[in-house]
KEROFI-962261 format. One record per residue: residue number from 1; residue in one letter; x, y, z of N, C-alpha, C in turn. Coordinates in Angstrom, 1 decimal. Example, Ala and Ser with C-alpha at 12.3 -4.5 7.8 and 13.67 -1.06 7.14 Angstrom:
BEGIN
    k  r     n_X     n_Y     n_Z    ca_X    ca_Y    ca_Z     c_X     c_Y     c_Z
    1  A    13.2    -5.7     7.8    12.3    -4.5     7.8    13.2    -3.3     7.8
    2  S    12.8    -2.2     7.1    13.7    -1.1     7.1    12.9     0.0     7.9
This chain:
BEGIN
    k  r     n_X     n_Y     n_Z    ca_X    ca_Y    ca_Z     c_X     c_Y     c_Z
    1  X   -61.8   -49.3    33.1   -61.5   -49.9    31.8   -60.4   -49.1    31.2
    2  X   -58.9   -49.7    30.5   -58.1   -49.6    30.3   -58.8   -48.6    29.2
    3  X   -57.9   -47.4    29.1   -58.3   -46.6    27.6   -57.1   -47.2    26.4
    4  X   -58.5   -47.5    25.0   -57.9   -47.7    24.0   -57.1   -46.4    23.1
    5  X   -56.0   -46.7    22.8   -55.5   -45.6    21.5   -55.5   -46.3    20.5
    6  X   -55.4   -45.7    19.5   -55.9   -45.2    18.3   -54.5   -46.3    17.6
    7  X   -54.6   -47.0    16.4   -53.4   -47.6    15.8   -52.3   -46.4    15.4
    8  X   -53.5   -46.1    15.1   -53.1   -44.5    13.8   -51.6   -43.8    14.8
    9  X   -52.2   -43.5    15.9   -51.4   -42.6    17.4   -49.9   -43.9    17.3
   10  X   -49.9   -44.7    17.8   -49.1   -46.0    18.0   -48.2   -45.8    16.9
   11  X   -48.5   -46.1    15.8   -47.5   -46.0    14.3   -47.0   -44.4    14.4
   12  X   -47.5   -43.4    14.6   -47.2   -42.0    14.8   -45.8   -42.1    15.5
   13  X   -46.3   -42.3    17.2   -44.8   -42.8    18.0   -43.7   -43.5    17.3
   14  X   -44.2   -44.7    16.7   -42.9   -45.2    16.6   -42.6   -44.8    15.2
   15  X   -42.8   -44.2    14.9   -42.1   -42.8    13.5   -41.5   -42.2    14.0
   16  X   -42.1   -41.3    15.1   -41.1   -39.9    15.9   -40.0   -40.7    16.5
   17  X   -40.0   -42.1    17.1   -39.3   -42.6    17.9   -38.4   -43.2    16.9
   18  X   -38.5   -43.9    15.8   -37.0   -43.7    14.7   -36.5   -42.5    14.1
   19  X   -37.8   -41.4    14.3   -36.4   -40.4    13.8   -35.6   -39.9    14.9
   20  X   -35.6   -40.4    15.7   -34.7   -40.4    17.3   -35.4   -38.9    18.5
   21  X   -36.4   -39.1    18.0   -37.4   -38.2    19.4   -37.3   -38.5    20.6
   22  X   -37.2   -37.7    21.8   -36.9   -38.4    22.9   -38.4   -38.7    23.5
   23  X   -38.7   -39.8    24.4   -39.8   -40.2    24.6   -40.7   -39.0    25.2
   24  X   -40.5   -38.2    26.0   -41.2   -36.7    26.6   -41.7   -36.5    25.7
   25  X   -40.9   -36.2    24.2   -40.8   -35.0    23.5   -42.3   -36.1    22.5
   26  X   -42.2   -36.9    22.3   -42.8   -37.8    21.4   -44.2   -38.0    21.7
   27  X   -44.5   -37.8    23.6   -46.0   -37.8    24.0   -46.8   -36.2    23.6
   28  X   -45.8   -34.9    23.7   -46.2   -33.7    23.2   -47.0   -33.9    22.3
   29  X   -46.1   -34.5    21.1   -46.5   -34.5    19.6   -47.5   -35.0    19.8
   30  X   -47.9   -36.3    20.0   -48.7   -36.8    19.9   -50.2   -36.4    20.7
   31  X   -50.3   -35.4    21.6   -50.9   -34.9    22.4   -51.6   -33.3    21.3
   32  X   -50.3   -32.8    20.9   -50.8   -31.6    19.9   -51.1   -32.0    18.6
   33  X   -51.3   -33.3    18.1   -51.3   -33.8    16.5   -52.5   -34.9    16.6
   34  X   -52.8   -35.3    17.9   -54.0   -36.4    17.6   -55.0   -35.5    18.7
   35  X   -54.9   -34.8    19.5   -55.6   -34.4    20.8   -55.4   -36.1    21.5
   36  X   -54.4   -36.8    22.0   -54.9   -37.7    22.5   -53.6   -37.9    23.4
   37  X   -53.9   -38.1    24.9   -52.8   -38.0    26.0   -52.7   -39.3    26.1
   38  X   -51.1   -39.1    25.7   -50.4   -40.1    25.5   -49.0   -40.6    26.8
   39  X   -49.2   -41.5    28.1   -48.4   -41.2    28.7   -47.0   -41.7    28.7
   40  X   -46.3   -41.1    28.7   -44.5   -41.5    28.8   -44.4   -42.7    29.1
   41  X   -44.8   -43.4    30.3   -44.8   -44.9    30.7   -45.3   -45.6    29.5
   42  X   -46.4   -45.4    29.1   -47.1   -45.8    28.1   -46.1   -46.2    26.8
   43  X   -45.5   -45.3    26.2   -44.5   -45.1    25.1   -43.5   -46.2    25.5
   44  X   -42.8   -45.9    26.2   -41.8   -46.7    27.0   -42.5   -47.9    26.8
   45  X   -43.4   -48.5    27.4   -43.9   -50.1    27.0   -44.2   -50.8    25.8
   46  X   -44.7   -49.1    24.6   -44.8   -49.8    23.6   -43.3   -49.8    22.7
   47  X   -42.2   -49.0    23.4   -40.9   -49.5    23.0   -40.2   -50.9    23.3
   48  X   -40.5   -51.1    24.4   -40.3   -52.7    24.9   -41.1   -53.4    23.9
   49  X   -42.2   -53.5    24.8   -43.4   -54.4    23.6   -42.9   -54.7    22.3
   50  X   -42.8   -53.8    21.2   -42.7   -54.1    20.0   -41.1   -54.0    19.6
   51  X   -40.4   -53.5    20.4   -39.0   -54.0    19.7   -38.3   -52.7    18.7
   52  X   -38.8   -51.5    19.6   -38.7   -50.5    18.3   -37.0   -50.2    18.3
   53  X   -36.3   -50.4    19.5   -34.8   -50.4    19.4   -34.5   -51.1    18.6
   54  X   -34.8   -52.2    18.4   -34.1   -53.1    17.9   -34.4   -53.2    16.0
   55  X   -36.0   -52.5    15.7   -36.4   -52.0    14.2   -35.5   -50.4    14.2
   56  X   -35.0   -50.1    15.0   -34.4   -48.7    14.8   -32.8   -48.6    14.7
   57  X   -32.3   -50.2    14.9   -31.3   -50.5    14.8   -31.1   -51.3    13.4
   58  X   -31.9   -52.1    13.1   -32.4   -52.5    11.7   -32.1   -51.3    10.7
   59  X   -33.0   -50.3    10.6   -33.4   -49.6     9.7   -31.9   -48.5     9.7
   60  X   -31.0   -48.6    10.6   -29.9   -48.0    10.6   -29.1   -48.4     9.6
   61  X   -29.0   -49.6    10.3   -28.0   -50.5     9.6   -28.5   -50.9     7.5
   62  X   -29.6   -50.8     7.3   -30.2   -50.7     5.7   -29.9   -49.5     5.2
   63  X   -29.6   -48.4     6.0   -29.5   -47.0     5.6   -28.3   -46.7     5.0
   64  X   -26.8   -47.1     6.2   -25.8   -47.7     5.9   -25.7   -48.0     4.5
   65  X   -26.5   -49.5     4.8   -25.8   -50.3     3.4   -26.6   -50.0     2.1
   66  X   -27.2   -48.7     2.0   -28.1   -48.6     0.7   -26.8   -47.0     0.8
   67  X   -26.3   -46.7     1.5   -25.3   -45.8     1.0   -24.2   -46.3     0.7
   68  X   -24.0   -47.3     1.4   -22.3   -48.0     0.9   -22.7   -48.4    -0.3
   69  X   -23.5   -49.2    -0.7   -23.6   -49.6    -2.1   -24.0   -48.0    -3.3
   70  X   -24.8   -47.1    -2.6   -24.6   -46.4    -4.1   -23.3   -45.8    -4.0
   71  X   -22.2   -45.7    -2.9   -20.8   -45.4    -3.3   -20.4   -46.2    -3.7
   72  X   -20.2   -47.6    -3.7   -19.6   -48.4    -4.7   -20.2   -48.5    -6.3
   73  X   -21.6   -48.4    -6.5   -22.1   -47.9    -7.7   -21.6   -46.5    -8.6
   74  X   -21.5   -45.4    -7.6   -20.8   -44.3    -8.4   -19.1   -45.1    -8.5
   75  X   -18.6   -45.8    -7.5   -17.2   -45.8    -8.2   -17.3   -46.4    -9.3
   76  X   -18.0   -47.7    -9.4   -18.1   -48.2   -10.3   -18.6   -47.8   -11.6
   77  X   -19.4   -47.2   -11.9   -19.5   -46.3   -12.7   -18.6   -45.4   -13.4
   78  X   -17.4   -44.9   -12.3   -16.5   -43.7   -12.8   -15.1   -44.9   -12.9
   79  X   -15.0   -46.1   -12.5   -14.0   -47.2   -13.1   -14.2   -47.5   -14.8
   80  X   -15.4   -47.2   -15.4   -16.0   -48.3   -16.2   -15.9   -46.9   -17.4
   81  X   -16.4   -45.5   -17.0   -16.4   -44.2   -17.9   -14.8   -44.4   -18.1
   82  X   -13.6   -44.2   -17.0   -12.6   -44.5   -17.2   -11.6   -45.2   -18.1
   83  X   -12.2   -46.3   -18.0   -11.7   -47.6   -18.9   -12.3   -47.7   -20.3
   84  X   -13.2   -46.7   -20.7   -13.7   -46.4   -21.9   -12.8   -45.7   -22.8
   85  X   -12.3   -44.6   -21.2   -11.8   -43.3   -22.5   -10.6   -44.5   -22.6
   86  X    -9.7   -45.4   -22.2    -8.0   -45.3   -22.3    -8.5   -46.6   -23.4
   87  X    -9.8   -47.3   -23.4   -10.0   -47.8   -24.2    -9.9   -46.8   -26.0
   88  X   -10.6   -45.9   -25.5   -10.7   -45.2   -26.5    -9.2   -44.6   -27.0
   89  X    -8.5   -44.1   -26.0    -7.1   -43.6   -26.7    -6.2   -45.0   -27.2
   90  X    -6.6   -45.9   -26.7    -5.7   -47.0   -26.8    -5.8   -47.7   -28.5
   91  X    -7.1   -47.4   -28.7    -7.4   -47.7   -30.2    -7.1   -46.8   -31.3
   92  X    -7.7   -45.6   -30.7    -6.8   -44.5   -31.9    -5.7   -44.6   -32.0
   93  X    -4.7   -44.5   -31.1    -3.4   -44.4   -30.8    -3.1   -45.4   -31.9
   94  X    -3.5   -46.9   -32.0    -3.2   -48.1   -32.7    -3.9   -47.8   -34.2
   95  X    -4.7   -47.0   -34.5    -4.9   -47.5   -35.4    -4.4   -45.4   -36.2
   96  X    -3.8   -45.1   -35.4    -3.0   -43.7   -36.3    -1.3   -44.0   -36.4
   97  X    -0.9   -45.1   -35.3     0.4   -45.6   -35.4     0.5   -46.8   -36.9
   98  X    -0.6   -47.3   -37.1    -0.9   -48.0   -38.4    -1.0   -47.1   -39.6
   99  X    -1.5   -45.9   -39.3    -1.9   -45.1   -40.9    -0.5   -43.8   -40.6
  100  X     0.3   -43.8   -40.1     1.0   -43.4   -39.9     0.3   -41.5   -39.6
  101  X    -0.7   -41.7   -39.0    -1.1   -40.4   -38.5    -0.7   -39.4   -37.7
  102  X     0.7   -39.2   -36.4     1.1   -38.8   -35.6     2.0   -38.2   -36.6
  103  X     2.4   -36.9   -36.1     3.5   -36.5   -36.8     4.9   -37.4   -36.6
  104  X     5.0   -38.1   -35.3     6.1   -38.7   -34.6     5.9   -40.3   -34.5
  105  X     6.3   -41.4   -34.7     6.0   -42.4   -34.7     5.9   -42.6   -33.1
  106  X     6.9   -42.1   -32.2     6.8   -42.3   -30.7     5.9   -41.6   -30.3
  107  X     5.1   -40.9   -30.6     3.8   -39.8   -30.1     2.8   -41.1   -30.0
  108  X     2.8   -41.9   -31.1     1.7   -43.1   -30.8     2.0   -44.0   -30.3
  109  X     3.0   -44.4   -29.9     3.5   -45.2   -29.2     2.7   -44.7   -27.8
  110  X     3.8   -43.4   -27.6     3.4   -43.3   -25.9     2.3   -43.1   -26.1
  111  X     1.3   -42.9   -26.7    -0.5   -42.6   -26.5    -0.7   -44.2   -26.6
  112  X    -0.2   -45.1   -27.4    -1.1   -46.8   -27.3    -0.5   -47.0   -25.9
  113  X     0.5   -46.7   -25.1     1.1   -46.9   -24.4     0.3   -46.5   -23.2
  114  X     0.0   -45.5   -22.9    -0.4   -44.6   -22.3    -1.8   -45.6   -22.2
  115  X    -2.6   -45.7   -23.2    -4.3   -46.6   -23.0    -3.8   -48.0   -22.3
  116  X    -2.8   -48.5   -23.2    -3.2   -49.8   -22.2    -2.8   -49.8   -20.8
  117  X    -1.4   -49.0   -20.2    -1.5   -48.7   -19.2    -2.5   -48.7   -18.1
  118  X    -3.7   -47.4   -18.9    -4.7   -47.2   -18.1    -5.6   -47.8   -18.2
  119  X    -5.9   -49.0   -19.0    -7.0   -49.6   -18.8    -6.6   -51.1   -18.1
  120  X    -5.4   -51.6   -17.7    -4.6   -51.9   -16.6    -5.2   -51.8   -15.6
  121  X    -4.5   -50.5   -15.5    -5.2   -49.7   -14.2    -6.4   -49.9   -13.7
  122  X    -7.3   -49.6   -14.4    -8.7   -49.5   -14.1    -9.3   -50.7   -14.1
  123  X    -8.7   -51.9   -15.1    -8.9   -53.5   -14.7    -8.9   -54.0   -13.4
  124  X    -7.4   -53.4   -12.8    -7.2   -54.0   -11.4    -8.4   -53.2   -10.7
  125  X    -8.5   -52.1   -10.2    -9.3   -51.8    -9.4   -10.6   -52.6    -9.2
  126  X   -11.6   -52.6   -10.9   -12.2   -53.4   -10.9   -12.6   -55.2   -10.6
  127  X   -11.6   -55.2   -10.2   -11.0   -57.0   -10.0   -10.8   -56.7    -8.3
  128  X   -10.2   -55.5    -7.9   -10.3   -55.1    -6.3   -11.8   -54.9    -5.6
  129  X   -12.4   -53.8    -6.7   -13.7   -53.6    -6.3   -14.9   -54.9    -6.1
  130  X   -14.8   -55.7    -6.8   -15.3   -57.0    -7.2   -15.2   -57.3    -5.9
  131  X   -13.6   -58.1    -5.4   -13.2   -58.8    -4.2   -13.6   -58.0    -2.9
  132  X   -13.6   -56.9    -2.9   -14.4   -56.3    -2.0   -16.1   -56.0    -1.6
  133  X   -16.5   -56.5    -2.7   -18.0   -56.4    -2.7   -18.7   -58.4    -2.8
  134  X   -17.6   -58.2    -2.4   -17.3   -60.4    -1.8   -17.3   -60.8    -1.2
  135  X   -16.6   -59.6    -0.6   -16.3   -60.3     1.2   -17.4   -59.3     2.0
  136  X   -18.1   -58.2     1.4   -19.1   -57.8     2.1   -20.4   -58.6     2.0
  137  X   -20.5   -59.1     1.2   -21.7   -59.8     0.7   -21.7   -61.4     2.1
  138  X   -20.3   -62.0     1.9   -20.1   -62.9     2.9   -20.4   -62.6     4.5
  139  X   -19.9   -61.3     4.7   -20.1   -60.4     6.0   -21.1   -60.3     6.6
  140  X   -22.5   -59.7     5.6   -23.7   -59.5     5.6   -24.8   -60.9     6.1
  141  X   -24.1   -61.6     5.3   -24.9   -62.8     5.3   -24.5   -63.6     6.7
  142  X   -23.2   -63.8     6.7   -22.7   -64.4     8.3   -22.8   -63.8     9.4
  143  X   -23.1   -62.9     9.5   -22.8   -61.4    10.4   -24.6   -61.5    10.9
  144  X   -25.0   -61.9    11.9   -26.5   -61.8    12.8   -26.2   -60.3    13.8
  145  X   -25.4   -59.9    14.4   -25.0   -59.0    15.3   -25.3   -57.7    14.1
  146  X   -26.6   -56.7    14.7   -26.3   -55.5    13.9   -25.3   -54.5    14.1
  147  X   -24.6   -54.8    15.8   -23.9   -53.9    16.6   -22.5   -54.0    15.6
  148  X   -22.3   -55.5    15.2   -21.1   -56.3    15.1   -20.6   -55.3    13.6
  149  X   -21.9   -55.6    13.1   -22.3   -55.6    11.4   -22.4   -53.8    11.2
  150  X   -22.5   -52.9    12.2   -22.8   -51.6    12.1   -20.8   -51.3    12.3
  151  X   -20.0   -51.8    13.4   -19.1   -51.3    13.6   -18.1   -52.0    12.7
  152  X   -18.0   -53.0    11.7   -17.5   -53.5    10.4   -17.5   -52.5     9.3
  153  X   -19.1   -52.0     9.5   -19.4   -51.2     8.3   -18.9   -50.0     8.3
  154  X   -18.2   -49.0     9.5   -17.9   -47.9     9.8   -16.4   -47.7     9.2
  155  X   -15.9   -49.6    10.2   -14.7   -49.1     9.6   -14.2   -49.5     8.5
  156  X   -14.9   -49.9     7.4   -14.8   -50.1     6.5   -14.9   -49.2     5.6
  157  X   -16.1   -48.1     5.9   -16.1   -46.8     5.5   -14.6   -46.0     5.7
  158  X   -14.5   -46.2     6.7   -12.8   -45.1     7.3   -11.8   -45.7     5.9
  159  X   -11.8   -47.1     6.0   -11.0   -47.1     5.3   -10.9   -46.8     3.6
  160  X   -12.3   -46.8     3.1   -12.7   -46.9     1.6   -11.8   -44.7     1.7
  161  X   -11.8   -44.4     2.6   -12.1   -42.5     3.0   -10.4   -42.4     3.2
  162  X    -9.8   -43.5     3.1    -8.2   -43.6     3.3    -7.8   -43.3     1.7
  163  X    -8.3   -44.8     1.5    -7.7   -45.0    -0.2    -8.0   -43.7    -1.0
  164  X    -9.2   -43.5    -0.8    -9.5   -42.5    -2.1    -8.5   -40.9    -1.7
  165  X    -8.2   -40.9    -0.5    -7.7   -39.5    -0.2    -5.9   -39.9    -0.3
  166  X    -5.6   -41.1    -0.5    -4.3   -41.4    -1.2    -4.0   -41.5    -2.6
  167  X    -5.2   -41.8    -3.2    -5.4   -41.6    -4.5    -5.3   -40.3    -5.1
């Protein structure tokens, strides 16, 4: 009679076996953490069987994209603090060029000058950032291949690691 194991053991493996355990190393564990001999062949089948490559390629690829997105979150966030302040110099500047506040009339100038420039600035990116989180969204959705969809997403990374270090 075939010996039963335990659910509990099975879910154990394929935990050790996404945090990338090698399968030897994964029957130990499971041998010093459940007392229950667990054989290499055995593991091996229930990596076929259930598809754990293929959930360990999944769970990669979510990992990925829950980091790409909170770096587009932090930029976005530091586009939006940005466009506050030039909003903010952009209005004082306008409204001390009005009460004649600057000792120099061109001191407010270049400061109203100076905000809308930068909130320009920070428009466009935002309007880049946008179209970029557009065509990922299209990518994600058309894209079935995780292999396809992991090596998109890399170099995509390389490139986001370009701009900011030209910036």
């Amino acid at each position: 009679m075939p010996k039963v194991i335990p659910e509990e053991v099975r879910m154990k493996a394929m935990e050790l076996f996404m945090e990338g355990k090698t399968v030897p190393a994964i029957s130990q564990m499971l041998f010093e953490s459940f007392a229950t001999d667990v054989k290499v062949p055995t593991i091996y089948a229930w990596v076929k069987q259930y598809k754990w490559k293929d959930t360990k390629q999944v769970a990669r690829a979510d990992a990925v994209a829950v980091i790409k997105e909170s770096e587009t979150q932090r930029f976005a966030r530091l586009q939006q603090e940005h466009l506050t302040d030039y909003e903010k110099l952009r209005k004082k500047a306008s409204a001390e060029l009005e009460g004649h506040l600057f000792d120099r009339p061109f001191e407010a100038a270049r400061a109203l000058d100076l905000g809308i420039k930068g909130e320009r600035t920070v428009m466009e990116g935002m309007i880049n950032l946008q179209f970029v989180q557009d065509i990922m969204s299209v990518l994600v959705e058309e894209i079935t291949d995780s292999d396809v969809l992991q090596r998109i997403a890399f170099k995509l990374k390389a490139l986001i690691q370009i701009q900011e270090s030209n910036d």
